[in-house]
N, C-alpha and C positions, 0 to 999 in steps of 0.2 A: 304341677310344675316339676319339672326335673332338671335338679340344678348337680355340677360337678362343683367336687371340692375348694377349688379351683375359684369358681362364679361366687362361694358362699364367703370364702375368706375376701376376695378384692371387694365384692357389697359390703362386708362387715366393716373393711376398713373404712371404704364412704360414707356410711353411716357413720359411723368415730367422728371423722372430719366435719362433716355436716352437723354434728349435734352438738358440735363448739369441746370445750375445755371440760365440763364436766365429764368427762367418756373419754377424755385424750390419751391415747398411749405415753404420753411424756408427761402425765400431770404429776404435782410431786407426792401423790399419793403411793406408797408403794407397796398397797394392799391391790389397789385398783392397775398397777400397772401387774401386779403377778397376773392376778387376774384373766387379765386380757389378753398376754404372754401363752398361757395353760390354756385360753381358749384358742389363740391364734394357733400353737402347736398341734391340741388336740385335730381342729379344721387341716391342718396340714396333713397329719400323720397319720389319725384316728383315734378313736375316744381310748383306746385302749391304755395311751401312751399318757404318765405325769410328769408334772416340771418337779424335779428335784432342787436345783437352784436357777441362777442367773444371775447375768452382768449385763451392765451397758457400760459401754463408753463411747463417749460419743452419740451416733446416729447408729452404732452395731450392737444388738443385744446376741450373748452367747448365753446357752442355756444348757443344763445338763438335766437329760429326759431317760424315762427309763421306759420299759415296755416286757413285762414279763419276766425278768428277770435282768433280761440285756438292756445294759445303759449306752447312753448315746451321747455326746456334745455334738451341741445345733449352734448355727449361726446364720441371724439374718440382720440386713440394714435395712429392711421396711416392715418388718414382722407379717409378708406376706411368703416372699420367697424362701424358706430357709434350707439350709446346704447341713449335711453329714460331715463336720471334719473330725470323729474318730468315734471308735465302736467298740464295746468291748469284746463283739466276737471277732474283732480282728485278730486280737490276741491270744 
């Protein structure tokens, strides 16, 4: 099978959903929810990248990921999409 990045993270998340509360991104475990965050990321980005930190609020998890030196804040509301809002090689 030849699956995109893309195909692996939306099945991951269905699977989450599917397998009930224990595997919930929102459970209030918050060893379980990094977790899942560093894999969601990783599935986005590539293995290459670690979650430094994170926040939720709300339904938006923002995250600060690093990747070789260069760090990045991420943000998404479904931990499938997530969006680039700043970089340190911008600076």
């Amino acid at each position: 099978m030849n699956f995109t990045r893309r195909e692996f993270v939306i099945g991951f998340a269905a699977t989450t959903a599917l397998m009930g509360s224990g595997f919930s991104f929102a459970g209030t475990n918050d060893a379980a929810s990094k977790v899942a965050i560093e894999k969601s990321i990783k599935a986005n980005f590539g293995g290459g990248f670690s979650l430094i930190s994170y926040s939720k609020s709300g339904s938006v998890t923002q995250a600060k990921i690093e990747n070789f030196g260069n760090q990045y804040t991420v943000t998404s509301s479904n931990l499938i999409d997530w969006k680039i809002i700043q970089s340190s090689l911008s600076n």
